[in-house]
C-alpha positions in Angstrom: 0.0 0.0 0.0 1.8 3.5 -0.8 2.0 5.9 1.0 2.0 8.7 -0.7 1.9 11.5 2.5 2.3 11.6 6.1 1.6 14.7 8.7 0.7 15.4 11.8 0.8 11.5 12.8 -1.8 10.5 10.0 -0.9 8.2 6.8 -2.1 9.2 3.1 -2.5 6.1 0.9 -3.2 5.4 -2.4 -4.3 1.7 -3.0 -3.0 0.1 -6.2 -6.0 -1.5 -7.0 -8.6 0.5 -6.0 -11.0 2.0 -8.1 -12.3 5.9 -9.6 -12.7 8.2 -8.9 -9.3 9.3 -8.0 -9.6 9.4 -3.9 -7.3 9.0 -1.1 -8.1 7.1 2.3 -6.1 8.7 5.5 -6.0 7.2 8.4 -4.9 7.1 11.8 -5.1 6.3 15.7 -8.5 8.3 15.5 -9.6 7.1 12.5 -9.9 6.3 8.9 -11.6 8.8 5.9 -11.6 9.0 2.2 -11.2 11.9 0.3 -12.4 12.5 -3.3 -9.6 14.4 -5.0 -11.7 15.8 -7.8 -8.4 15.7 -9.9 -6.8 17.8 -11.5 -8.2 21.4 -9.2 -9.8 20.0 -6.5 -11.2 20.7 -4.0 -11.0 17.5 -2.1 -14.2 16.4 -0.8 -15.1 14.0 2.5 -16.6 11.1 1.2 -16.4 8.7 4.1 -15.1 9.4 7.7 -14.8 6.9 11.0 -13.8 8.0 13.8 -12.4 12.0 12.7 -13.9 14.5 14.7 -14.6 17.5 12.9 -11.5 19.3 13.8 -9.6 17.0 12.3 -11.4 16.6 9.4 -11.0 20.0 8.4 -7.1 19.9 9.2 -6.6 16.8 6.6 -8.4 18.7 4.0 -6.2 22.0 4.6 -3.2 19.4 3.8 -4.8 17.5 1.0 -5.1 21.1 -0.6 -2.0 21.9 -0.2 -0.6 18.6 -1.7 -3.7 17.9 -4.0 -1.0 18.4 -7.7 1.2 16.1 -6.0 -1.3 13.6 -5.5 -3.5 14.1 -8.6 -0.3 13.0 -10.1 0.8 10.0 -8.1 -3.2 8.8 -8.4 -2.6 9.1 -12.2 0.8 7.4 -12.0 -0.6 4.4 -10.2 -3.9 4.1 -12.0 -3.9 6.5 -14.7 -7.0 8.3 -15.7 -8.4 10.2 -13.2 
């Protein structure tokens, strides 16, 4: 499983057989949430969430922004289309 980003104690992975739309899962001690990417401007958007309070919910999205052409890219270099 790649990881593809790691802050504040949480994981970003990519799965290499996982399916469209490009999406990231993030998880963590608190929890585990999925991200739609919305490749190639974003914004991310929650799609699933267990466990992240609010709080952090809105912190991994500030990162995923911040790293969203990095990981439009690595999404596309794993599966391809976005």
């Amino acid at each position: 499983m790649p990881t593809v980003l790691r802050f504040d104690g949480l994981r970003v992975v990519i799965w290499p057989n996982d399916h469209r739309p490009a999406h990231v899962h993030v998880m963590g001690a608190d929890g585990e949430a999925v991200f739609n990417l919305r490749c190639p401007n974003g914004p991310p958007e929650l799609r699933e969430n267990y466990g992240f309070r609010l709080t952090d919910l809105n912190r991994i999205e500030v990162a995923l922004v911040a790293a969203l052409a990095d990981l439009c890219s690595r999404w596309s270099g794993i599966h391809g289309d976005y």
